[in-house]
DRENZA-518410 format. One record per residue (C-alpha): residue number from 1; x, y negated, z; residue in three letters. Coordinates in nm, 3 decimals. Layout:
N
@k:NUM c1:X c2:Y c3:Z r:ala
...
% end
This chain:
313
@k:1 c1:-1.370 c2:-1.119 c3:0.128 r:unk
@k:2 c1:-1.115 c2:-0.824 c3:0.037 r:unk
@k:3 c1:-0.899 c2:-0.914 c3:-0.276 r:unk
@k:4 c1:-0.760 c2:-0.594 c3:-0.322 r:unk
@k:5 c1:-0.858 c2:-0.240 c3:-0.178 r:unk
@k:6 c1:-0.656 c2:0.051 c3:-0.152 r:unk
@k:7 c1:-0.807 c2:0.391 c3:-0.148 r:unk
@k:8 c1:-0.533 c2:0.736 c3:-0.040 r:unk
@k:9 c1:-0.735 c2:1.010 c3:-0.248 r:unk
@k:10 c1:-0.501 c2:1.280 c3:-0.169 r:unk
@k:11 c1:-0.176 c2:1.289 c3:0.087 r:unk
@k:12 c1:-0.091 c2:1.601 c3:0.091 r:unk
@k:13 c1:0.254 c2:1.773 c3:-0.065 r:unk
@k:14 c1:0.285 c2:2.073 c3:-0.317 r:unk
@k:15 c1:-0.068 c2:2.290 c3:-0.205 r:unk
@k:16 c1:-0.414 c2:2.150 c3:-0.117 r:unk
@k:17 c1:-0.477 c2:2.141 c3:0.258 r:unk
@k:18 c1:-0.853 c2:2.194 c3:0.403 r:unk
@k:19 c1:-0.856 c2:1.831 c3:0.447 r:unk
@k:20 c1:-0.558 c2:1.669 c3:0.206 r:unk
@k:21 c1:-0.597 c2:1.725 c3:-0.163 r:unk
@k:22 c1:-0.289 c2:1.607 c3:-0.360 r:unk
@k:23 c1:-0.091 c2:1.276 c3:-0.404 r:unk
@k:24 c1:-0.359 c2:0.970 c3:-0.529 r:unk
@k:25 c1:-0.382 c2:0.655 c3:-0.485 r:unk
@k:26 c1:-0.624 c2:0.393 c3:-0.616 r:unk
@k:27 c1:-0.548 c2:0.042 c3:-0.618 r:unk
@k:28 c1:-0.851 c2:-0.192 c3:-0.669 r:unk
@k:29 c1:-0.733 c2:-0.561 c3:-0.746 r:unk
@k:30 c1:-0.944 c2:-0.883 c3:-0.763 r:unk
@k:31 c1:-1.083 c2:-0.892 c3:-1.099 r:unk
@k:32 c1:-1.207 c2:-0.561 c3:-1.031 r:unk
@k:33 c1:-0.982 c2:-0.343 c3:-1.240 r:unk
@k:34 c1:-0.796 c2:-0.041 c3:-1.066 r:unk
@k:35 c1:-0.479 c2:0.103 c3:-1.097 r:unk
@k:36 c1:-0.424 c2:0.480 c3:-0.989 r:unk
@k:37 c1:-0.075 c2:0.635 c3:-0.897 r:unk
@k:38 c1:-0.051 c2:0.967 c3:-0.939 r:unk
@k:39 c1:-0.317 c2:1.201 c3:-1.041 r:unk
@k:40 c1:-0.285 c2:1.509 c3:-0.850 r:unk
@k:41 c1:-0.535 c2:1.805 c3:-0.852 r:unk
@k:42 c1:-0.919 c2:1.726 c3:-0.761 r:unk
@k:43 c1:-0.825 c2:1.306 c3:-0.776 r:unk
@k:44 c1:-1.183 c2:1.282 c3:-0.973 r:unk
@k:45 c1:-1.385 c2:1.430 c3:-0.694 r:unk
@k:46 c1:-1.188 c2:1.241 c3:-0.449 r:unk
@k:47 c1:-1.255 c2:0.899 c3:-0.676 r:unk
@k:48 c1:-1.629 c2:0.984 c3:-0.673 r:unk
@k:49 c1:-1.644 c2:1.048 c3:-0.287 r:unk
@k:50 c1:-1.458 c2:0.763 c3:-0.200 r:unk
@k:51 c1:-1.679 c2:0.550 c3:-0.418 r:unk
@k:52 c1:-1.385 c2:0.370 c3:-0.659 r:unk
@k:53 c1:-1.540 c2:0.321 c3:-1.013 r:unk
@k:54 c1:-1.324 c2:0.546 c3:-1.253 r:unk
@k:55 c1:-1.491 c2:0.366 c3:-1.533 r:unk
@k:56 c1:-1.268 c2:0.065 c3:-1.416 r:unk
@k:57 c1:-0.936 c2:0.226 c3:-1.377 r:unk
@k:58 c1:-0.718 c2:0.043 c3:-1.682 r:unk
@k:59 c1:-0.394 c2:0.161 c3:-1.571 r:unk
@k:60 c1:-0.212 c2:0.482 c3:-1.467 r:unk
@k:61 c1:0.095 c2:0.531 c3:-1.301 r:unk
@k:62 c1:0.313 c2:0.862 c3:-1.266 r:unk
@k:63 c1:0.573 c2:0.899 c3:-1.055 r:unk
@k:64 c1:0.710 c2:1.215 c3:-1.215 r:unk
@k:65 c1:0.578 c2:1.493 c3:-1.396 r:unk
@k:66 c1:0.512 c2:1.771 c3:-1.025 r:unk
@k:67 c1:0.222 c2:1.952 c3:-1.082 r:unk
@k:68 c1:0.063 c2:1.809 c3:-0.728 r:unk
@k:69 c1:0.135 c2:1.468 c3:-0.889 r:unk
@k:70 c1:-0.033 c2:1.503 c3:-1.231 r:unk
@k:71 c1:-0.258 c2:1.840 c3:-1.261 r:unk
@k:72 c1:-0.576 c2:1.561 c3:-1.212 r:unk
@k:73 c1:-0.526 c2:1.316 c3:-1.474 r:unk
@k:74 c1:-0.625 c2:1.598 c3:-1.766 r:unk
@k:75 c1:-0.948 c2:1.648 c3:-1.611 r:unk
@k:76 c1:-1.022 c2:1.308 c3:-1.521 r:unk
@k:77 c1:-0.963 c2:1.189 c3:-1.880 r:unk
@k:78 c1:-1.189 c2:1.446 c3:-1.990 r:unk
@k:79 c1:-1.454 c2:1.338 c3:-1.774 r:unk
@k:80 c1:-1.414 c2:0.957 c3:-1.901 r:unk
@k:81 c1:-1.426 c2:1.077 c3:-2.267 r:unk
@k:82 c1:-1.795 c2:1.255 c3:-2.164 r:unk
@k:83 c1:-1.849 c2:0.909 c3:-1.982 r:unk
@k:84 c1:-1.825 c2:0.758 c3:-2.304 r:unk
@k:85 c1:-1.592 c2:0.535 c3:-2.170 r:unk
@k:86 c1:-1.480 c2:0.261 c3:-2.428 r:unk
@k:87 c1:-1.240 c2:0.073 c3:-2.287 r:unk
@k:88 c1:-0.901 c2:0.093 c3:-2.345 r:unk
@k:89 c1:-0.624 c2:0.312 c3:-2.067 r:unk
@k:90 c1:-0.334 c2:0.283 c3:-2.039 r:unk
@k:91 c1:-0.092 c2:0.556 c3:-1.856 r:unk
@k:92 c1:0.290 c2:0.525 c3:-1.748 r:unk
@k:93 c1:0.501 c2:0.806 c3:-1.639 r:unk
@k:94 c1:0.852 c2:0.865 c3:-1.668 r:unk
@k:95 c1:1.042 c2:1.044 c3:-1.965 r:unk
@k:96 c1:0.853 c2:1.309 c3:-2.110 r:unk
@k:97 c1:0.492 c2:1.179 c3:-1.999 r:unk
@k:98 c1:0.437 c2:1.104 c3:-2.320 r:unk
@k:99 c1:0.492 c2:1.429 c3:-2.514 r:unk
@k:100 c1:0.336 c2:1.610 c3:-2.214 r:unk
@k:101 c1:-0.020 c2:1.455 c3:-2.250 r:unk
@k:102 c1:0.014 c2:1.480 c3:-2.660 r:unk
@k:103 c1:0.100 c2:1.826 c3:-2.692 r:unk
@k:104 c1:-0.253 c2:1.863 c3:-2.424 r:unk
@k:105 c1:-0.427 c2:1.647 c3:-2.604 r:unk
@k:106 c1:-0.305 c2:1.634 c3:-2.957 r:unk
@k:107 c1:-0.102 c2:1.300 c3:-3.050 r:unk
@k:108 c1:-0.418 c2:1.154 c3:-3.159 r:unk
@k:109 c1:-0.585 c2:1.087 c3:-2.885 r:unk
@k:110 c1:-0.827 c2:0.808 c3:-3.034 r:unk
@k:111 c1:-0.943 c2:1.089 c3:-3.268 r:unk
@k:112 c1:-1.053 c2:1.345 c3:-2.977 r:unk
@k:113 c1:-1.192 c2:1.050 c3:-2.715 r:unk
@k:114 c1:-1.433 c2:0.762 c3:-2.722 r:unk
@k:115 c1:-1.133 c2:0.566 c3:-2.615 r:unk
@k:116 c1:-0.825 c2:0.459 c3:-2.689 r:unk
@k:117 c1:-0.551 c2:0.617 c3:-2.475 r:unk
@k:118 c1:-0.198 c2:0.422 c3:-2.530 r:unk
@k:119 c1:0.121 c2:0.697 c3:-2.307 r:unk
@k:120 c1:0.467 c2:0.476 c3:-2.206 r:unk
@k:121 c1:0.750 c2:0.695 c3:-2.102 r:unk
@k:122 c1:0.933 c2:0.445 c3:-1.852 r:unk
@k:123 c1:1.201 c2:0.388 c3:-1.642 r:unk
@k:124 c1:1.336 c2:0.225 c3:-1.380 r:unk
@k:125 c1:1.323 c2:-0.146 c3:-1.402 r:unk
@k:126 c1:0.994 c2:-0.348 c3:-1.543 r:unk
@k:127 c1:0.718 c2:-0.148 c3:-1.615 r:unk
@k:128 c1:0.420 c2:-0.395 c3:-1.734 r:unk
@k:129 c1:0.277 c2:-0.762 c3:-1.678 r:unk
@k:130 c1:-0.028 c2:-0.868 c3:-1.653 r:unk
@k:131 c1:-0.210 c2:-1.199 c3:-1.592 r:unk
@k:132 c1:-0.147 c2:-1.212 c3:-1.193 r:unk
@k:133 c1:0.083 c2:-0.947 c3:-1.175 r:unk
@k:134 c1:0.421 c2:-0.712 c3:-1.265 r:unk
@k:135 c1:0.490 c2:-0.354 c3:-1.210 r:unk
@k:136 c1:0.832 c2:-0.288 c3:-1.149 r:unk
@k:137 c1:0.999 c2:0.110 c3:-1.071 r:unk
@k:138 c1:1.268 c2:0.225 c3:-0.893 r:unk
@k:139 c1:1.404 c2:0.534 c3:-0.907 r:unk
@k:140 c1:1.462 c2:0.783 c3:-0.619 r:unk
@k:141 c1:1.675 c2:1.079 c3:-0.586 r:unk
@k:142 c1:1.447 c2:1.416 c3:-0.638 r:unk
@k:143 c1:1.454 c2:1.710 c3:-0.826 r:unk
@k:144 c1:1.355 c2:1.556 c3:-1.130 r:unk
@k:145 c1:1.318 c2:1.178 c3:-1.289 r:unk
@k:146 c1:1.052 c2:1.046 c3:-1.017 r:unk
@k:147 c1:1.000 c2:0.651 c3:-1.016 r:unk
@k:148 c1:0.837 c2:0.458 c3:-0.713 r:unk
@k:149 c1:0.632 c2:0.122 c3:-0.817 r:unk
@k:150 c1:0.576 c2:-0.233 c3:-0.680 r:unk
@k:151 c1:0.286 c2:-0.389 c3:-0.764 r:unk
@k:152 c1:0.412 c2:-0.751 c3:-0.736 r:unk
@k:153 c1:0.173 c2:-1.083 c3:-0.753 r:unk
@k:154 c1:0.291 c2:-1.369 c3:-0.921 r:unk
@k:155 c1:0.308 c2:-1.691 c3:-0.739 r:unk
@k:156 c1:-0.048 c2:-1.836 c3:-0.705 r:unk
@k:157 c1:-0.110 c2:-2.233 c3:-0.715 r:unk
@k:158 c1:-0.108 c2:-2.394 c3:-0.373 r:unk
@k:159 c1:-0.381 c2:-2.565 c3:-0.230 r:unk
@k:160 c1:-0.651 c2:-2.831 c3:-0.381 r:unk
@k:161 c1:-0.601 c2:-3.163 c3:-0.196 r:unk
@k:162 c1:-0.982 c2:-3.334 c3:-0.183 r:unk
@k:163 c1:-0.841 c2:-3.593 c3:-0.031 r:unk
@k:164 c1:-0.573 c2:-3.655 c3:-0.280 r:unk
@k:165 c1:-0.789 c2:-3.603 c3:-0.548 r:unk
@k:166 c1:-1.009 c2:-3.894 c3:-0.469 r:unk
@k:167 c1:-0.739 c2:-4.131 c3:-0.386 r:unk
@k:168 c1:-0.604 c2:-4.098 c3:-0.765 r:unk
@k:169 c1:-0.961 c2:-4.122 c3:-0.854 r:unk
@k:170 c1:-1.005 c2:-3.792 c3:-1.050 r:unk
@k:171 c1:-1.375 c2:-3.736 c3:-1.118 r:unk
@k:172 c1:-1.520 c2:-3.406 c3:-0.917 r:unk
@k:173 c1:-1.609 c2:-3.125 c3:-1.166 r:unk
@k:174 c1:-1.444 c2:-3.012 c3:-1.508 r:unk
@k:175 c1:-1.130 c2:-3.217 c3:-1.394 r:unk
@k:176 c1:-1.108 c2:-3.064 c3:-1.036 r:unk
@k:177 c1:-1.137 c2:-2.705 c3:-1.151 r:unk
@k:178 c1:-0.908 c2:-2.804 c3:-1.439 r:unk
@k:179 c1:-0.617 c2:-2.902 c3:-1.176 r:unk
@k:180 c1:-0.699 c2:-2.581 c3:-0.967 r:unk
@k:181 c1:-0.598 c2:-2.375 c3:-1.283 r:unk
@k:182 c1:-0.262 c2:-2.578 c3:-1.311 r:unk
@k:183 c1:-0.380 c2:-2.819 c3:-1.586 r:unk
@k:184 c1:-0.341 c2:-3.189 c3:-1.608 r:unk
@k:185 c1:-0.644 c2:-3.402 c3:-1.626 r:unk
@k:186 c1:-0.736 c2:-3.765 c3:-1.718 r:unk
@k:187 c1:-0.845 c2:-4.022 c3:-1.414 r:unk
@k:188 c1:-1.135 c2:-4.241 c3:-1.459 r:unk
@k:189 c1:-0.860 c2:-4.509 c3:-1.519 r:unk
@k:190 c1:-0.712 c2:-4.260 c3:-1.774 r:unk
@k:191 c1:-0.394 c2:-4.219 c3:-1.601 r:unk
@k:192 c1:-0.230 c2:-3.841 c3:-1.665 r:unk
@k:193 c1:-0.263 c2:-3.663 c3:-1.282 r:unk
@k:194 c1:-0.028 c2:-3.359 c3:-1.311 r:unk
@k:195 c1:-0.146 c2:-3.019 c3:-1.110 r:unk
@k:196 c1:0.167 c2:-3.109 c3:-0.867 r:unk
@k:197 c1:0.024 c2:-3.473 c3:-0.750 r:unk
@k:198 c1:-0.298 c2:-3.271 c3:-0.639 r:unk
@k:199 c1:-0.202 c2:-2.947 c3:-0.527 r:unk
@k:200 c1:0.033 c2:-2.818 c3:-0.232 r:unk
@k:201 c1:0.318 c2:-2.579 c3:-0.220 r:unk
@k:202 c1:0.300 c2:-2.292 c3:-0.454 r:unk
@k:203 c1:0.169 c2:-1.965 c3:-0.240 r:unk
@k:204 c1:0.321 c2:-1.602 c3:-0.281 r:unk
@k:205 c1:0.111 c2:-1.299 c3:-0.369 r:unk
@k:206 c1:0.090 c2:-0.955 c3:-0.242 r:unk
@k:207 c1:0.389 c2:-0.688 c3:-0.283 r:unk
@k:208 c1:0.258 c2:-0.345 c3:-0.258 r:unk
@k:209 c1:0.536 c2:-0.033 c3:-0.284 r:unk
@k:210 c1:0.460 c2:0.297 c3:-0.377 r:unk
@k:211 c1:0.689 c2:0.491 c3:-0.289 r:unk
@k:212 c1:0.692 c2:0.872 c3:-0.450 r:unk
@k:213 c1:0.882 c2:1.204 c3:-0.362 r:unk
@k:214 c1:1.226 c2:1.194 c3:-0.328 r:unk
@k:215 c1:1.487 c2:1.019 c3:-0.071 r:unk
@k:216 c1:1.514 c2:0.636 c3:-0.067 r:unk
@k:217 c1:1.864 c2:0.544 c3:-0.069 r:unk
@k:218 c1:1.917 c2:0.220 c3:0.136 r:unk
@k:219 c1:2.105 c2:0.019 c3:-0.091 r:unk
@k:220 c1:1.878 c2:0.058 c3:-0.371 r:unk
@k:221 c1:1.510 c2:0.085 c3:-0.223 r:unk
@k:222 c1:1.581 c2:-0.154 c3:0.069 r:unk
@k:223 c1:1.612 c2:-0.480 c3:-0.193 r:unk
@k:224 c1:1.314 c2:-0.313 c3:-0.388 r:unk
@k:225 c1:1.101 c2:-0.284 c3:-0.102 r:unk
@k:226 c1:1.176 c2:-0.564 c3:0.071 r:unk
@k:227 c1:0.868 c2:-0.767 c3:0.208 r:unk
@k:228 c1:0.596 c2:-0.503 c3:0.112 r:unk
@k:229 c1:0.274 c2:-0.634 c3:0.273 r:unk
@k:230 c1:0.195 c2:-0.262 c3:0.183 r:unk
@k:231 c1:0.495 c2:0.003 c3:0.183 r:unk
@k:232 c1:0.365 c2:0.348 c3:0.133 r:unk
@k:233 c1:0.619 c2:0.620 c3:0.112 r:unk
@k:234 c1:0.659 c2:0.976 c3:0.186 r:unk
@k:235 c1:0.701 c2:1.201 c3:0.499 r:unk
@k:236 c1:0.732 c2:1.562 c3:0.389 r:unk
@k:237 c1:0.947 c2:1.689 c3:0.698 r:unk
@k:238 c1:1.051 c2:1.608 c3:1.057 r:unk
@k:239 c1:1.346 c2:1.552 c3:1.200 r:unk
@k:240 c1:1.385 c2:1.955 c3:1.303 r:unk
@k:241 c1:1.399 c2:1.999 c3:0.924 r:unk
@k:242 c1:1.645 c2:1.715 c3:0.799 r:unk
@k:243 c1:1.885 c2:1.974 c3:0.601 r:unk
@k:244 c1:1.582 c2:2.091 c3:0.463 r:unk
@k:245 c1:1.460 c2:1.752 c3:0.331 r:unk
@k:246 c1:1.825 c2:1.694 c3:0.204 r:unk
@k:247 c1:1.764 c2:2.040 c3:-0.029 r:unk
@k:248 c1:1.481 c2:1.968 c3:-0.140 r:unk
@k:249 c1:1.522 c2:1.587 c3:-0.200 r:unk
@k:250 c1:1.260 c2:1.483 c3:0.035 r:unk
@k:251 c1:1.248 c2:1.224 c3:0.311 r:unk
@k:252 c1:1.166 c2:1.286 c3:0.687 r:unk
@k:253 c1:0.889 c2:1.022 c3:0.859 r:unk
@k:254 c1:1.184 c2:0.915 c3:1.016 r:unk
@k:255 c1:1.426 c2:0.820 c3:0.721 r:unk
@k:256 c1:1.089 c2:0.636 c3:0.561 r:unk
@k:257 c1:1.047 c2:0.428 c3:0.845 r:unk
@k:258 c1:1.411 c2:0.345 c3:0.842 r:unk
@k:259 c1:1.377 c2:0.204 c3:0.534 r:unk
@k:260 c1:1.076 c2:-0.024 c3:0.654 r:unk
@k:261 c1:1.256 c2:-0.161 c3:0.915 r:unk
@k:262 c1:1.550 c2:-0.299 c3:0.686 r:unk
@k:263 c1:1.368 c2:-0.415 c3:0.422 r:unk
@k:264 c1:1.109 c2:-0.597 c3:0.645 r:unk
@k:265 c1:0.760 c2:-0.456 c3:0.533 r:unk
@k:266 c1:0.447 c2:-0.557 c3:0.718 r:unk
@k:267 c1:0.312 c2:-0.186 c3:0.734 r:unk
@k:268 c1:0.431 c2:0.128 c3:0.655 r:unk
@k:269 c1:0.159 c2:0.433 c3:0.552 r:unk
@k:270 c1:0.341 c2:0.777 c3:0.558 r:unk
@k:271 c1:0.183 c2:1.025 c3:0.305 r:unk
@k:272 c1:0.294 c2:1.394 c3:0.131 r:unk
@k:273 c1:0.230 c2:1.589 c3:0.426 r:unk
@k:274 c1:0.359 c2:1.962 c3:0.429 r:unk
@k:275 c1:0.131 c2:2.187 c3:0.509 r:unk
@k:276 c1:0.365 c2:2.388 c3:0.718 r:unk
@k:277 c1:0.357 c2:2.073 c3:0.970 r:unk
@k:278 c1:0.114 c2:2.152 c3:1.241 r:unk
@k:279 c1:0.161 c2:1.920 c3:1.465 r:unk
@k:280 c1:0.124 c2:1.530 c3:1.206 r:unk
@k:281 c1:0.161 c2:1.350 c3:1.550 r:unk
@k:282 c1:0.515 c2:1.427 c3:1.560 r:unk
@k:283 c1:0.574 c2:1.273 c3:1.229 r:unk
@k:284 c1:0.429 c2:0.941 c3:1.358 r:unk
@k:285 c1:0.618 c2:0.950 c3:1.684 r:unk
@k:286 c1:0.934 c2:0.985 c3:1.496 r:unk
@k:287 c1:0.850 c2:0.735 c3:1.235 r:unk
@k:288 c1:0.707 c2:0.472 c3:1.504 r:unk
@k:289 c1:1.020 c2:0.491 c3:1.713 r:unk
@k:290 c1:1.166 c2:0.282 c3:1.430 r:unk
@k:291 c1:0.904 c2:0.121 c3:1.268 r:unk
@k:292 c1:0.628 c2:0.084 c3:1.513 r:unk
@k:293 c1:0.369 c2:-0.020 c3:1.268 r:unk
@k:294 c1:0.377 c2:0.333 c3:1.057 r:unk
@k:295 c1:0.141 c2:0.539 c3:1.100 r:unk
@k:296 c1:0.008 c2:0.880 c3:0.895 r:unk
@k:297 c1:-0.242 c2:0.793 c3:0.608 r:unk
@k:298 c1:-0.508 c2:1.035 c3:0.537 r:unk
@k:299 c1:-0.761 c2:1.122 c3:0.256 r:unk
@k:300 c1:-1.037 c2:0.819 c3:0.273 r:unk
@k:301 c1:-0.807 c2:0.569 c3:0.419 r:unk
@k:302 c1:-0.891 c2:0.265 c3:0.316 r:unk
@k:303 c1:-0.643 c2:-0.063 c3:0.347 r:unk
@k:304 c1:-0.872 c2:-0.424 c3:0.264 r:unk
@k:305 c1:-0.620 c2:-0.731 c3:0.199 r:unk
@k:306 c1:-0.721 c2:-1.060 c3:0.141 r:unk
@k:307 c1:-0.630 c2:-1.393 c3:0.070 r:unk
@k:308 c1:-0.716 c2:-1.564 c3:0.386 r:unk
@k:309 c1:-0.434 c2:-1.292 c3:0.607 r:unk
@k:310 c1:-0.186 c2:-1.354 c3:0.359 r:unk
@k:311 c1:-0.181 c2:-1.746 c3:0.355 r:unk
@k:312 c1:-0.163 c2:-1.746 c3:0.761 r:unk
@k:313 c1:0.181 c2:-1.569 c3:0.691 r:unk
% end
């Protein structure tokens, strides 16, 4: 059973491509909510032809404020207004997100939509927390204030112990589902069984890095990336074109997959694609001679994690 599903809507850089639309990403967790990073232009066609629920999406992320990043989101909040979407949204971006989407919208926005709408200008550090899970940013060296975020899962409870269970003679039911949610319970001889006498070793969650335009310097993004099950970062130029990147403050597939190596990530997914690259095989080449599990992401790709991949390590 996937616990979360990740959905590239667009992967291309700066110009729609016949078959890249602009930077997206949707993030669908396990309770069902999603979180979308970056909003670039035609995200809400992409949403609705890659079948994720827009109506669910309670959280949006902006890496920085690039037309190709956030053209989308005025649109798509439009569209969820006509929806009659009442549930509340959140959106993150970094300084100047939120006067951006006011001066649109009017600083209002409750009074315009059928929703409330709450904008955080952010930086790098911690972003937000919810039940299962932190955002954290880090920023990276571009033409303007861009941040990259990790989603990051808080420790989960290790395993239920039947046998143990039984042995301390804790009645199955209420009291067993109890323990799995990390409460202590009464045994039928009314002794107090902590969560710890039943259940194992505490078990990690996912870390998923979303890496954004810019160039990821190795002291700083290494630490910040390190362990990704998921690293996704960018790949806007080859190595022919390094002084290039350097001017513009963008990374080659090369320089990404450098950075996966070092800080250990399980898979790397290379996205931003010029246009002016013709030949996208040579951008996987390069990366793969250092990180052999990289590989070009494309509009549709789909990544399913679950539970039962994680726990085998």
């Amino acid at each position: 059973m996937t616990t979360i599903r990740i959905v590239f809507l667009g992967t291309s850089a700066s110009v729609p491509q016949k078959n890249r639309f602009l930077s997206g990403l949707a993030m669908q967790i396990e309770n069902g909510d999603v979180l979308l990073f970056d909003c670039g232009e035609g995200t809400q066609y992409q949403i609705m032809k890659y079948k994720v629920n827009f109506q669910k999406i309670v959280k949006i992320f902006l890496s920085h404020l690039h037309g190709d990043h956030i053209y989308g989101i005025f649109g798509l909040l439009s569209t969820m207004n006509l929806a009659e979407r009442s549930n509340p949204l959140k959106i993150y971006g970094p300084p100047g997100t939120k006067m951006l989407l006011e001066r649109f919208f009017g600083e209002k926005l409750e009074n315009g939509f059928s929703y409330p709408i709450v904008i955080l200008d952010t930086e790098e550090g911690f972003v937000c927390e919810d039940e299962g899970y932190q955002i954290v940013a880090k920023r990276t060296i571009h033409s303007v204030y861009t941040l990259s975020y990790a989603y990051i899962e808080k420790d989960r409870l290790g395993h239920f112990d039947i046998k143990k269970a039984k042995e301390l003679n804790v009645k199955k039911g209420t009291k067993w589902q109890q323990l799995q949610k990390g409460k202590s319970v009464l045994s039928e001889e009314n002794k107090v069984i902590l969560p710890e006498m039943i259940l194992g070793p505490k078990r990690r969650g996912f870390k998923i890095v979303i890496g954004s335009d810019g160039i990821y310097q190795e002291e700083d993004f290494v630490p910040f990336a390190m362990g990704a099950d998921v690293l996704v970062l960018e790949a806007t130029f080859s190595d022919i074109n390094e002084s290039k990147a350097k001017e513009k403050h963008h990374s080659t597939s090369r320089w990404s997959a450098i950075i996966a190596r070092k800080a250990k990530a399980k898979k790397l997914y290379l996205t931003h694609i010029s246009p002016r690259l013709d030949e996208e095989d040579n951008l996987e080449k390069q990366a793969q001679e250092e990180f052999p599990d990289a590989i070009i992401a494309y509009d549709g790709l789909e990544i399913h994690l679950n539970r039962k991949d994680l726990d085998k390590g």
